[in-house]
VEXDREN-2710 file (C-alpha; in Angstrom, 1 decimal):
% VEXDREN-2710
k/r/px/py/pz
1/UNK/129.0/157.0/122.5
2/UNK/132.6/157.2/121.7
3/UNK/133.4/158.2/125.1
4/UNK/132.3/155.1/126.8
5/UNK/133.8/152.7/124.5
6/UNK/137.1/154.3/125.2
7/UNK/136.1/154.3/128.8
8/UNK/135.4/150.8/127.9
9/UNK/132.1/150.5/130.4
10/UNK/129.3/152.7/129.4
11/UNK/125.2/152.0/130.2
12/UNK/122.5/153.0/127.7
13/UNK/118.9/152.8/128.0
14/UNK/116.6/153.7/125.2
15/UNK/112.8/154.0/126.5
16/UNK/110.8/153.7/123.0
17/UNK/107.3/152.3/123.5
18/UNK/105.2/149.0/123.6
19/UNK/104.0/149.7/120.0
20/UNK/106.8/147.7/118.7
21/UNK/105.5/144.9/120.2
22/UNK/101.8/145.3/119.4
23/UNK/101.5/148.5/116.6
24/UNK/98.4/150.9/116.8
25/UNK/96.5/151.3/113.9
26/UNK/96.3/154.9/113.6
27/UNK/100.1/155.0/114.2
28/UNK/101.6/154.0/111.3
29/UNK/105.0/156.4/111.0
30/UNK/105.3/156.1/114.2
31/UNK/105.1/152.3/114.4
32/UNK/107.3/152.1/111.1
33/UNK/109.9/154.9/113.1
34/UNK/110.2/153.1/116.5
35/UNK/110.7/149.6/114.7
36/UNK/113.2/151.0/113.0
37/UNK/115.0/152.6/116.4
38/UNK/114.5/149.8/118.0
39/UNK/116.5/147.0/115.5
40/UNK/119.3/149.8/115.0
41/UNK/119.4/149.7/118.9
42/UNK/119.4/145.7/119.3
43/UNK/122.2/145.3/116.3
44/UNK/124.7/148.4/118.0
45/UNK/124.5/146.7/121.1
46/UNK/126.1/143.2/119.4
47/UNK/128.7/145.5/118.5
48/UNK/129.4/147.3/121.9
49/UNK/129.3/144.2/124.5
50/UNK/133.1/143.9/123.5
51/UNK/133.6/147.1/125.5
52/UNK/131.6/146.4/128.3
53/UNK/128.8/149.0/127.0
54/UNK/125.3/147.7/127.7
55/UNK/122.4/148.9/125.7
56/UNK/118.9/148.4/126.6
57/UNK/115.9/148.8/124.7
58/UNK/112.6/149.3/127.3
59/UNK/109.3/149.1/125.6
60/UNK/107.3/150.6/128.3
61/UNK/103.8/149.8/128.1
62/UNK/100.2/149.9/129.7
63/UNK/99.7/148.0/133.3
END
């Protein structure tokens, strides 16, 4: 991470799963952990735009 904000452009993608949007029952850590992941993710990224660093949560899903 610290190598592409002193590159000042960097591109992250962080591929978690659609059970953020819509948890499954039986899933409870899981749901708890990816939640979790995913607000971390979503706060750094506020911090990193200054240096032209995307981050990008993808909540890949059924089709």
């Amino acid at each position: 991470m610290d190598s592409v904000i002193e590159r000042k452009f960097g591109r992250i993608d962080n591929i978690t799963s659609s059970a953020v949007k819509a948890p499954i029952d039986i899933l409870s850590l899981s749901n708890g952990a990816r939640s979790g992941l995913t607000g971390f993710i979503a706060g750094l990224s506020r911090t990193t735009v200054v240096a032209n660093v995307t981050i990008n949560n993808l909540l890949p899903g059924r089709s």
